[in-house]
C-alpha positions as CSV (number, residue, x, y, z in Angstrom):
1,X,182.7,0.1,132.9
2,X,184.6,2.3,130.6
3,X,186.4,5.2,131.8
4,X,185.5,8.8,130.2
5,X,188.0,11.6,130.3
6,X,187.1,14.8,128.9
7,X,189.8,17.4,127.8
8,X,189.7,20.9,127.2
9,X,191.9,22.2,124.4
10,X,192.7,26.0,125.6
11,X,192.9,28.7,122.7
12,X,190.4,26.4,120.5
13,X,187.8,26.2,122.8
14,X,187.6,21.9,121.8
15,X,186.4,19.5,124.4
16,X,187.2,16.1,123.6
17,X,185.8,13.0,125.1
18,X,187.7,10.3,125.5
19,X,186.4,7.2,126.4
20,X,189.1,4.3,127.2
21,X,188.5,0.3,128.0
22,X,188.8,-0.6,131.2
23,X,191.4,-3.0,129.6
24,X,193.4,-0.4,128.1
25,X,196.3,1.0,130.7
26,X,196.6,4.9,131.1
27,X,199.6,6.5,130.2
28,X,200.4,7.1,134.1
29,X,199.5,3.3,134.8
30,X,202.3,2.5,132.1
31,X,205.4,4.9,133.7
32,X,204.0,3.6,137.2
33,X,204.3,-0.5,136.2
34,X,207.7,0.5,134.5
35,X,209.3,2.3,137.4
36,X,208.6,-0.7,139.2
37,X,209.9,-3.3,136.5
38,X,212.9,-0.8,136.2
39,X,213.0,-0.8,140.1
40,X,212.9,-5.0,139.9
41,X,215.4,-4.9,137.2
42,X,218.1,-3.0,139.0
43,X,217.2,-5.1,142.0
44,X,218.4,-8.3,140.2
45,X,221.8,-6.3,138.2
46,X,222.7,-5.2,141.9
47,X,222.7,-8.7,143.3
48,X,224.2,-10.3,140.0
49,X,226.7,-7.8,140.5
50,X,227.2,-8.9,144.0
51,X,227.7,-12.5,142.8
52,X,230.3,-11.3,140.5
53,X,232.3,-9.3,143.1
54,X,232.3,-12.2,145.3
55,X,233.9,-14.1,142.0
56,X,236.0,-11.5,141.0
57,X,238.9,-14.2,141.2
58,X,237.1,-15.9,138.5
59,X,238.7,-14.7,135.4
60,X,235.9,-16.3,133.0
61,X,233.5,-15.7,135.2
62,X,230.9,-14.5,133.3
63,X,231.1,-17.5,131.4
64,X,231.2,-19.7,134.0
65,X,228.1,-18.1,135.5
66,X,226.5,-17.9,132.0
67,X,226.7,-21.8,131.6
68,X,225.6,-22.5,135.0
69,X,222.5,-20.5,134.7
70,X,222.3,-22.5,131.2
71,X,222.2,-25.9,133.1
72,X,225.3,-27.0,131.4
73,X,227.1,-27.2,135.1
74,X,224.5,-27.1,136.7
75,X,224.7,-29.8,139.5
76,X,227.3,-30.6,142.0
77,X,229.6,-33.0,140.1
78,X,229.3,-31.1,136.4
79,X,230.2,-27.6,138.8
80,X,233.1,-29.3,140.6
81,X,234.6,-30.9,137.4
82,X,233.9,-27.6,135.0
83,X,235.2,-25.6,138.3
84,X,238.4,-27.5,137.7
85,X,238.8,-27.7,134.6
86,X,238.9,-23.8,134.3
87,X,240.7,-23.2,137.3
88,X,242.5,-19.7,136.8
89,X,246.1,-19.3,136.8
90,X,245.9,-16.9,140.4
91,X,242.9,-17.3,142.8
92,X,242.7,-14.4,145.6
93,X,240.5,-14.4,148.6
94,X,239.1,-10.8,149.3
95,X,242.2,-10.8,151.7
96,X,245.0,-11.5,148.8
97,X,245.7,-15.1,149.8
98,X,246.4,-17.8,147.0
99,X,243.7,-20.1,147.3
100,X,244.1,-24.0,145.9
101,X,242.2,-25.8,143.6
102,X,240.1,-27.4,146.4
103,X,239.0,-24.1,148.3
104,X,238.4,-22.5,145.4
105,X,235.8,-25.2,144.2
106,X,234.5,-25.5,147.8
107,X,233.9,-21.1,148.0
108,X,232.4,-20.9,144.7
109,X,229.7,-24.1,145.2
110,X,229.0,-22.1,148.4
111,X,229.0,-19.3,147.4
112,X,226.5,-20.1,144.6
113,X,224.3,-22.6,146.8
114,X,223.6,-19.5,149.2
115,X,222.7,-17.5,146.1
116,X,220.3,-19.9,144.8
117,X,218.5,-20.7,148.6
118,X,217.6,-17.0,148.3
């Protein structure tokens, strides 16, 4: 059933009838569903941005998490071989201690895997 709104234009002395399809969103319905995509949106930046801070040891790791959302290393023996093969010169833990090659590979699969049970 369609919706009628009727406005009053002051200092005219105009009433306008609008009448809008049910279909049709109202201006308030469109700032209420985009608060909540904005809402979703800076949901998902936030824990991307976790991701990354967990990573920060990754120099490329944008990159790195670009091509692994793209599927190109996307399973366990493409991750561990690309992991490798772009093994940055220094690797902190959030404590300053070197990590090796293995460890490294090891915390970012985990690291990752958690991400993606979420």
């Amino acid at each position: 059933m369609p919706k009628v709104i009727k406005k009053f234009i002051p200092g005219r002395g105009i009433e306008v009838t609008e009448v809008m399809d049910p279909k049709e969103k109202s201006k308030a319905d469109l700032e209420k569903e985009n608060k909540v995509l904005t809402k979703k949106n800076n949901f998902y930046e936030t824990e991307l941005k976790a991701v990354s801070v967990e990573l920060v040891s990754l120099r490329d790791r944008n990159t790195a998490l670009d091509e692994l959302y793209n599927g190109v290393a996307a399973e366990g023996d493409k991750l561990t071989t690309f992991l490798f093969e772009n093994f940055p010169d220094e690797v902190k833990d959030k404590n300053g201690n070197l990590l090796d090659k293995e460890t490294y590979v090891d915390v970012v699969i985990r690291l990752l895997s958690d991400k993606k049970k979420k």
